[in-house]
KEMIPA-64906 format. One record per residue (C-alpha): residue number from 1; residue in three letters; x, y, z. Coordinates in steps of 0.25 Angstrom, whole numbers. Each point is the difference from the previous one (the first is absolute). Layout:
! KEMIPA-64906
<r><k>NUM</k><r>Ala</r><east>X</east><north>Y</north><up>Z</up></r>
...
This chain:
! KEMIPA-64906
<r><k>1</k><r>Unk</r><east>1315</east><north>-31</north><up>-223</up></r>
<r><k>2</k><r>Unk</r><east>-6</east><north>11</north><up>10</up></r>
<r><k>3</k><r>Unk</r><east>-4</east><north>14</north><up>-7</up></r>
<r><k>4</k><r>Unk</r><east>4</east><north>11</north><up>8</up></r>
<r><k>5</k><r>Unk</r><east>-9</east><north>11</north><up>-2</up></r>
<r><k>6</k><r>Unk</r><east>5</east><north>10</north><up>9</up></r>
<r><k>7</k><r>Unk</r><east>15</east><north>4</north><up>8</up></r>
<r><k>8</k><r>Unk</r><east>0</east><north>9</north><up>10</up></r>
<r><k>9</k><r>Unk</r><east>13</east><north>5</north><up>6</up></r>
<r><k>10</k><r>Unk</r><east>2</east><north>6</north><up>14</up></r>
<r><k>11</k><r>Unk</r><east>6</east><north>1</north><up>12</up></r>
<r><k>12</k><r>Unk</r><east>-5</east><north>-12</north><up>6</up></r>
<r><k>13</k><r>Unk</r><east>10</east><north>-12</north><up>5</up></r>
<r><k>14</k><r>Unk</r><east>-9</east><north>-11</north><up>-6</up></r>
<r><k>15</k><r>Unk</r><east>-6</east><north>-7</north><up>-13</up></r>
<r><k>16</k><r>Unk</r><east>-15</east><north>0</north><up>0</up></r>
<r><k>17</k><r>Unk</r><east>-10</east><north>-5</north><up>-8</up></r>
<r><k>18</k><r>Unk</r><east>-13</east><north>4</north><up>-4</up></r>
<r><k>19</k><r>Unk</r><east>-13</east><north>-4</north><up>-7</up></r>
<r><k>20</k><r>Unk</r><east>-11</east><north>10</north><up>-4</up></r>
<r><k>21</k><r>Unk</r><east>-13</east><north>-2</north><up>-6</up></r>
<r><k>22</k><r>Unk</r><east>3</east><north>-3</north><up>-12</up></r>
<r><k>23</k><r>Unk</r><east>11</east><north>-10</north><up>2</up></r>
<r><k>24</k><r>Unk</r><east>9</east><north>10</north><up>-3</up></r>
<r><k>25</k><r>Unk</r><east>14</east><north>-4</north><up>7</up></r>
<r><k>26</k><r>Unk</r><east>7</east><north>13</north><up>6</up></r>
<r><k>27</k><r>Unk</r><east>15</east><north>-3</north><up>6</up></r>
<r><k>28</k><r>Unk</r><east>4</east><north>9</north><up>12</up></r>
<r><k>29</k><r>Unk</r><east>15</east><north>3</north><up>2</up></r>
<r><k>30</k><r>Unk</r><east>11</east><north>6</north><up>6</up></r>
<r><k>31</k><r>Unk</r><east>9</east><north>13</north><up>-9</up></r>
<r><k>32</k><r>Unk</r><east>12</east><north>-10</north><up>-2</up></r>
<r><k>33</k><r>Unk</r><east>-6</east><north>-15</north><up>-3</up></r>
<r><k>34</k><r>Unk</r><east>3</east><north>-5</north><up>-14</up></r>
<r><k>35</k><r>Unk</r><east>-9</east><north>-4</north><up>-10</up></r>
<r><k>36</k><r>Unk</r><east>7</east><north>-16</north><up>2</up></r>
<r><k>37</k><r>Unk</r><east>-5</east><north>0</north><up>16</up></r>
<r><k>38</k><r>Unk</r><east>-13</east><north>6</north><up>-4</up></r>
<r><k>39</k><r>Unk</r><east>-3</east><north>-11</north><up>-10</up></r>
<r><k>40</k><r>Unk</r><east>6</east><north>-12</north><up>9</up></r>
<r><k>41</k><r>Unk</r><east>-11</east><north>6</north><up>11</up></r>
<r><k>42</k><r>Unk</r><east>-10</east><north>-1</north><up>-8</up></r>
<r><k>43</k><r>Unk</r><east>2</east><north>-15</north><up>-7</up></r>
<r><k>44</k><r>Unk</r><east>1</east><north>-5</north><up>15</up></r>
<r><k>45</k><r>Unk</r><east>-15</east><north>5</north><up>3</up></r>
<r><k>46</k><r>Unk</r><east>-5</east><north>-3</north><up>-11</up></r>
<r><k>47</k><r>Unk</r><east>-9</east><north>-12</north><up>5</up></r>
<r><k>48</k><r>Unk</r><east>-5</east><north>12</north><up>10</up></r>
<r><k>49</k><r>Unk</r><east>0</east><north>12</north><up>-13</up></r>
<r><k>50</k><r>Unk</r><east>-10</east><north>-10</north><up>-9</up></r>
<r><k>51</k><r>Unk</r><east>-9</east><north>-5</north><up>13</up></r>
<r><k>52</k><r>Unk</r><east>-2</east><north>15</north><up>2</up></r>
<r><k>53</k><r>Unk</r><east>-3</east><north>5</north><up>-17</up></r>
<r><k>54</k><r>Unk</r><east>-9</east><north>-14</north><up>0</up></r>
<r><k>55</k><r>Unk</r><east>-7</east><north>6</north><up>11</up></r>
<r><k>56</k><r>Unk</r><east>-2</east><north>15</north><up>-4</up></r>
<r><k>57</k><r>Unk</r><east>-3</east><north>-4</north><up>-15</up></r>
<r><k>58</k><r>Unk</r><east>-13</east><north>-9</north><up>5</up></r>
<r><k>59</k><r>Unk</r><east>-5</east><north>13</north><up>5</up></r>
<r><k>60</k><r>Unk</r><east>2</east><north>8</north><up>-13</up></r>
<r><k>61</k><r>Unk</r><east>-11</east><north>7</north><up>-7</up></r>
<r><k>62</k><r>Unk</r><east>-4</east><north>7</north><up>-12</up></r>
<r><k>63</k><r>Unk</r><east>4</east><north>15</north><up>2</up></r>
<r><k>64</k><r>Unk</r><east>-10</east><north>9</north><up>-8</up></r>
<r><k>65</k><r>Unk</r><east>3</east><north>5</north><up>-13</up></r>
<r><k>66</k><r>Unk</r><east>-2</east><north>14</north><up>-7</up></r>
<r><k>67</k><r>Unk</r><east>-14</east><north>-6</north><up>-3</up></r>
<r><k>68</k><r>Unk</r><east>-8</east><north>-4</north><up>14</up></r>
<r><k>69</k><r>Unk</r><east>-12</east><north>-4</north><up>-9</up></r>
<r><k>70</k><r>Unk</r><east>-3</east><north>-14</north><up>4</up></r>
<r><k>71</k><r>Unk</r><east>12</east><north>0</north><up>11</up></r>
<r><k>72</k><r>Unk</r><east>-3</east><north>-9</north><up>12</up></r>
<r><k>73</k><r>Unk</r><east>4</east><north>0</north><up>15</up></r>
<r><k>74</k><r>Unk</r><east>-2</east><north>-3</north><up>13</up></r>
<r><k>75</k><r>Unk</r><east>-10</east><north>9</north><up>9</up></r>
<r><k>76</k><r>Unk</r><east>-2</east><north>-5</north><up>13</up></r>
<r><k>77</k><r>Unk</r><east>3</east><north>-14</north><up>-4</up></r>
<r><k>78</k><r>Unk</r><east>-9</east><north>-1</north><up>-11</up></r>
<r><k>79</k><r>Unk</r><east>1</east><north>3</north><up>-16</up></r>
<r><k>80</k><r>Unk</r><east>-3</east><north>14</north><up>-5</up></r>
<r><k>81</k><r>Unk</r><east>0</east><north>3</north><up>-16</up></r>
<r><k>82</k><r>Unk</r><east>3</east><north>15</north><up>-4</up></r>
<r><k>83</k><r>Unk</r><east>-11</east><north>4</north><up>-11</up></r>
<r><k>84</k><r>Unk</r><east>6</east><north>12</north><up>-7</up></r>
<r><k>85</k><r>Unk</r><east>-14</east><north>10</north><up>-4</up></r>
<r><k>86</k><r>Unk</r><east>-3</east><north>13</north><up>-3</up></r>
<r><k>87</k><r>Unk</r><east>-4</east><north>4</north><up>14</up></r>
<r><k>88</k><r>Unk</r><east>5</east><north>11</north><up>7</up></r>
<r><k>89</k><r>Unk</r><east>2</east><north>-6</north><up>13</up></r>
<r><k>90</k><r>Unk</r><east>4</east><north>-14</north><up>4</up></r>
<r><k>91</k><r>Unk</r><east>-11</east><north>-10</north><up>2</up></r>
<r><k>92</k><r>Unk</r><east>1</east><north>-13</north><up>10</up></r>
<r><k>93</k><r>Unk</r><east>-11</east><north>-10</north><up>-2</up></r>
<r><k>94</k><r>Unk</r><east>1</east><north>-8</north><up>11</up></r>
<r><k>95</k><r>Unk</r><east>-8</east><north>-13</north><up>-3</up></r>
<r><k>96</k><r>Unk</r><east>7</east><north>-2</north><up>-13</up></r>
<r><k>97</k><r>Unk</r><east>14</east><north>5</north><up>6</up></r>
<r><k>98</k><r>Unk</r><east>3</east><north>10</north><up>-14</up></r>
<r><k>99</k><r>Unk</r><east>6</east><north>13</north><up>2</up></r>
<r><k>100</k><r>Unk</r><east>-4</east><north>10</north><up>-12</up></r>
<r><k>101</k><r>Unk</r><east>11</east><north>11</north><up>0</up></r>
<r><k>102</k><r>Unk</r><east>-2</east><north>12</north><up>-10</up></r>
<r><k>103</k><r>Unk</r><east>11</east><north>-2</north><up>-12</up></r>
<r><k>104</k><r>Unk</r><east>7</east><north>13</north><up>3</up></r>
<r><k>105</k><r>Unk</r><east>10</east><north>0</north><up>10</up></r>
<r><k>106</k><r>Unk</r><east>-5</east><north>-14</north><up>3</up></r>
<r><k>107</k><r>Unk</r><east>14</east><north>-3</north><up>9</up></r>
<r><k>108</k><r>Unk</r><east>0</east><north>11</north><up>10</up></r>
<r><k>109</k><r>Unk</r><east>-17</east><north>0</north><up>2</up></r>
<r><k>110</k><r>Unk</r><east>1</east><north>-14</north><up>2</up></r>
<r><k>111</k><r>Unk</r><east>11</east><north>2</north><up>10</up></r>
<r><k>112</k><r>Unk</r><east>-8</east><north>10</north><up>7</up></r>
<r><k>113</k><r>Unk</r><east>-13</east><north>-8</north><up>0</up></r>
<r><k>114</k><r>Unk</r><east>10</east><north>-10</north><up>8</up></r>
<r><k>115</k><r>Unk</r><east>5</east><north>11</north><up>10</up></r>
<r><k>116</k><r>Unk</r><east>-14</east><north>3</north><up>2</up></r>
<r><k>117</k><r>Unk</r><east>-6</east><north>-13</north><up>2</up></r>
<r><k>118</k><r>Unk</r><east>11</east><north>-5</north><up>8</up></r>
<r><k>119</k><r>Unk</r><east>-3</east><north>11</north><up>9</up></r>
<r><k>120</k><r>Unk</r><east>-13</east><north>-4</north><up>4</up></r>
<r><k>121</k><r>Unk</r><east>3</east><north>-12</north><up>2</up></r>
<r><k>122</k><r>Unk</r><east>13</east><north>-1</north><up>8</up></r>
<r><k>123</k><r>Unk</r><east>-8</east><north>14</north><up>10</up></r>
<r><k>124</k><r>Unk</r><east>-11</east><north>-10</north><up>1</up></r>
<r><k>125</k><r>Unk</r><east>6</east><north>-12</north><up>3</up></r>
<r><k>126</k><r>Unk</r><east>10</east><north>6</north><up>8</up></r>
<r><k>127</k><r>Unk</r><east>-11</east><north>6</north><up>11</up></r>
<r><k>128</k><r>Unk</r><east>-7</east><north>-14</north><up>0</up></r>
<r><k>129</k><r>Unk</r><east>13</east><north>-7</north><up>4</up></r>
<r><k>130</k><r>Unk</r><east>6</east><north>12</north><up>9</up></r>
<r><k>131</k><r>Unk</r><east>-15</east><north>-2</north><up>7</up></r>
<r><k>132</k><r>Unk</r><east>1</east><north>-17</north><up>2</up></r>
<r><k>133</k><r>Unk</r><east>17</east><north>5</north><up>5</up></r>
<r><k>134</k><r>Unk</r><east>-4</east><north>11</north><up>9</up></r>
<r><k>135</k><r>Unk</r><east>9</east><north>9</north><up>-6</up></r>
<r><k>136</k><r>Unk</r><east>-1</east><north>17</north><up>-5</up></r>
<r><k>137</k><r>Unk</r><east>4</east><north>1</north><up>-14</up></r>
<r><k>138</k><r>Unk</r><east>4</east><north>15</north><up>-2</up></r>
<r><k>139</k><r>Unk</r><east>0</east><north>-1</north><up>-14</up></r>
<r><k>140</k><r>Unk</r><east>-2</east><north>-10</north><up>-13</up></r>
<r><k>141</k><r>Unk</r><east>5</east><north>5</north><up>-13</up></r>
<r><k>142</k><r>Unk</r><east>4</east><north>-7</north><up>-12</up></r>
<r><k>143</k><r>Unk</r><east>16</east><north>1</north><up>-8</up></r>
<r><k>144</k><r>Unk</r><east>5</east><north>-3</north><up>-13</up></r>
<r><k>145</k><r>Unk</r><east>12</east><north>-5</north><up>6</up></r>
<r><k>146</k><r>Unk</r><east>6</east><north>-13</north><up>-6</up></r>
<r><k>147</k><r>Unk</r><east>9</east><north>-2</north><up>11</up></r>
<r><k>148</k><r>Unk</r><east>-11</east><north>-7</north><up>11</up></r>
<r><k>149</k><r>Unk</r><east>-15</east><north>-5</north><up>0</up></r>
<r><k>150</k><r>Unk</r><east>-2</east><north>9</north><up>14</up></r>
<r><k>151</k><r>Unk</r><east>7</east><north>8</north><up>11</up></r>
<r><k>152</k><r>Unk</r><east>-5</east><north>6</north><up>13</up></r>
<r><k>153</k><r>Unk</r><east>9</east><north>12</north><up>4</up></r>
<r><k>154</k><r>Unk</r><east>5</east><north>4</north><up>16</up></r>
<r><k>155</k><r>Unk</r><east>-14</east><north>7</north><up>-1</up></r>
<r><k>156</k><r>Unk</r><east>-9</east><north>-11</north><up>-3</up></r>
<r><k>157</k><r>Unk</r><east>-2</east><north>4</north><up>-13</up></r>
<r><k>158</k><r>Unk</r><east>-3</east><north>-11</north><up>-9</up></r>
<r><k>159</k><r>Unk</r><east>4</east><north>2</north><up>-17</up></r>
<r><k>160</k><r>Unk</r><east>-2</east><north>-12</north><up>-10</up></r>
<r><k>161</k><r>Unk</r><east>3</east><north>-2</north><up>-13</up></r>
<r><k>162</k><r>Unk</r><east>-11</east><north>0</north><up>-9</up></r>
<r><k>163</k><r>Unk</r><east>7</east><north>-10</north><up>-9</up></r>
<r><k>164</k><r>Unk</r><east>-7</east><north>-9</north><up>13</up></r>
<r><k>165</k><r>Unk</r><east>-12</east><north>0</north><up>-7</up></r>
<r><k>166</k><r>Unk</r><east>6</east><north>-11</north><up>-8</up></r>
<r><k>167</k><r>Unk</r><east>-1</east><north>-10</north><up>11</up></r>
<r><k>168</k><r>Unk</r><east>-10</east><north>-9</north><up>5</up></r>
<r><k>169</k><r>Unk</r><east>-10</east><north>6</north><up>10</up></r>
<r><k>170</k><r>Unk</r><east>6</east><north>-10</north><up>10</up></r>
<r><k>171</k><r>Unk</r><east>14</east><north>6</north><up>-1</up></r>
<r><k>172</k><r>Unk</r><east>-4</east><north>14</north><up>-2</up></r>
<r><k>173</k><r>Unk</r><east>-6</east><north>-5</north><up>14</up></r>
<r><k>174</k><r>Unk</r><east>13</east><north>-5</north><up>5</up></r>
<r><k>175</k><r>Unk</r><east>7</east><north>14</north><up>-4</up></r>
<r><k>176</k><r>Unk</r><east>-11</east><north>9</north><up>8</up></r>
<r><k>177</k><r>Unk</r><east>3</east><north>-9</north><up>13</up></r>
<r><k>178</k><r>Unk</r><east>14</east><north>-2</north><up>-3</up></r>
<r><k>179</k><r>Unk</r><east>2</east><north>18</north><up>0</up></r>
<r><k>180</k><r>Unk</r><east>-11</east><north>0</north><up>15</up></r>
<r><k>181</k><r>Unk</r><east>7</east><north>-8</north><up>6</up></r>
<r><k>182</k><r>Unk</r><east>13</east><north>10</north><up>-1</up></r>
<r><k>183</k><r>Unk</r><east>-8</east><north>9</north><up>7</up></r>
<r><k>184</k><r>Unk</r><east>3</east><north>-7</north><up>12</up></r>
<r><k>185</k><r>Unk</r><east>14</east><north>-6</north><up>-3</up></r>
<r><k>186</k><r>Unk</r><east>9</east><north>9</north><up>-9</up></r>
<r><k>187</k><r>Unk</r><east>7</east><north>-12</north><up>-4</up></r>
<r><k>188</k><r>Unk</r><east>1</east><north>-15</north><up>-5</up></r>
<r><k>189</k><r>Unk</r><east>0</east><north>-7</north><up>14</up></r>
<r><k>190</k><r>Unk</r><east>-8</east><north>-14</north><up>5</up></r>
<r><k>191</k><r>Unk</r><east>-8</east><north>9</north><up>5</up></r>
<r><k>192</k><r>Unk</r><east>-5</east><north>9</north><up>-12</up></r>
<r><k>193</k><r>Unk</r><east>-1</east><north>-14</north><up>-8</up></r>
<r><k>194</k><r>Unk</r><east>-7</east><north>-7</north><up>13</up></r>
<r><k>195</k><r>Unk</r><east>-10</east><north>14</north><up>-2</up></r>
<r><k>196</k><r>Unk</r><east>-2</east><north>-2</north><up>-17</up></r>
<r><k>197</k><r>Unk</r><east>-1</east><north>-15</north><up>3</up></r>
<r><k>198</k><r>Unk</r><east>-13</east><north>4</north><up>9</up></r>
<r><k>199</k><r>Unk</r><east>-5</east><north>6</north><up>-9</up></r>
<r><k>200</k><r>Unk</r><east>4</east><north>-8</north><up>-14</up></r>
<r><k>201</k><r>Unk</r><east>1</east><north>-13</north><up>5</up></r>
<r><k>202</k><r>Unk</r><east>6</east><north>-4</north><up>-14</up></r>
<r><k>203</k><r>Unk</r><east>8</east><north>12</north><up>-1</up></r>
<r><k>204</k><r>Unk</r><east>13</east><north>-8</north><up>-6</up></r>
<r><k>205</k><r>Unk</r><east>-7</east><north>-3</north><up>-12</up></r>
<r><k>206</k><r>Unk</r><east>-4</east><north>13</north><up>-3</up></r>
<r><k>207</k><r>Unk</r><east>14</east><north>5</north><up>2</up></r>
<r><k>208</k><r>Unk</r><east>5</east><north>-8</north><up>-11</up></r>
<r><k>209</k><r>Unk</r><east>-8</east><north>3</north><up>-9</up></r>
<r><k>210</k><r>Unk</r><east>4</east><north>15</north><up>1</up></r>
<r><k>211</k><r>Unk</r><east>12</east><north>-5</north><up>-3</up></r>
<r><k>212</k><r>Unk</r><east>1</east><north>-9</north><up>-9</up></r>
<r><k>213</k><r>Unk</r><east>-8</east><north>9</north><up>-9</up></r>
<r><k>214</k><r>Unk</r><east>10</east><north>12</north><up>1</up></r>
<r><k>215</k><r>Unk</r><east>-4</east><north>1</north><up>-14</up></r>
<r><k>216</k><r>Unk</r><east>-13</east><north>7</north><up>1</up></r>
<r><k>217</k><r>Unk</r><east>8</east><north>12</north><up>6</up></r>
<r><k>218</k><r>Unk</r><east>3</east><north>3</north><up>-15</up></r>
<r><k>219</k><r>Unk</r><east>-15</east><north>-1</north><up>-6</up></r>
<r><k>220</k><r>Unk</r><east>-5</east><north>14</north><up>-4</up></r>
């Protein structure tokens, strides 16, 4: 029998389903549907419920706990340990791919380090692309946001998530190109995806990656 996590009543005409990163199944329904029609709705997809949790829990991950000492994750698509020290500041060896973060408010310093970082490297990357597409950027910054990898406002200017950071270099890549190219078409048209394709030829890859791992969104 299907779990249902979650009902959510509304003024909407129609039953929906929906699976979040977790697996967690949430039911959307109209104000006067009974409990009976929500159920019966839910047994007839269930092939369709269980494809989808089957697919969400592949991409499940270890959430960090109150101790991050020995805590690993993805940075830029490789390995990166956290070392706990007695440092003031937070440390990044590169060859080894170990991040020393002071004990004392190890969460938020770590946060911050990944604001900072990402920073750098989304600015830089994002005049090096915006340079090959011919487009102005007016401005890169970075969002805590757990909502989306990367926006480009009316004004061309371009926010990502640091929690992007956690993804492979080639789809942190994608991302950059996939926000230029809504400098020159405000939408989702053959044209915009004929402008990233120019540009990152194996953009539908990338694109599933960010979201099948909706679940980094969640990290830190």
């Amino acid at each position: 029998m299907i779990k249902i996590d979650k009902i959510i009543r509304s003024r909407r005409k129609t039953l929906a389903l929906s699976v979040d990163e977790f697996g967690r199944l949430t039911v959307r329904a109209p104000i006067g549907v009974s409990e009976e029609r929500i159920f019966s709705f839910v047994t007839k997809k269930e092939k369709w419920i269980r494809e989808k949790q089957t697919e969400k829990r592949a991409f499940l991950i270890q959430m960090p706990g109150d101790d991050l000492n020995g805590y690993a994750f993805s940075l830029l698509g490789k390995s990166c340990s956290v070392r706990l020290t007695d440092e003031r500041a937070v440390r990044f060896d590169a060859d080894a791919y170990e991040l020393f973060v002071p004990r004392a408010q190890a969460m938020p310093k770590l946060v911050r380090w990944l604001q900072s970082t990402a920073e750098g490297y989304f600015q830089a990357l994002t005049a090096k692309k915006a340079e090959e597409m011919q487009v102005t950027v007016k401005k890169v910054s970075i969002s805590k946001t757990r909502g989306c990898w990367g926006q480009c406002s009316k004004e061309n200017e371009i926010k990502y998530s640091y929690r992007a950071l956690f993804m492979p270099r080639e789809v942190t890549e994608y991302l950059v190109v996939h926000e230029l190219a809504h400098i020159r078409h405000k939408n989702h048209s053959a044209q915009f995806w004929a402008e990233v394709q120019r540009f990152a030829p194996d953009f539908k890859t990338s694109r599933k990656k960010l979201k099948d791992r909706g679940i980094y969104m969640h990290l830190f």
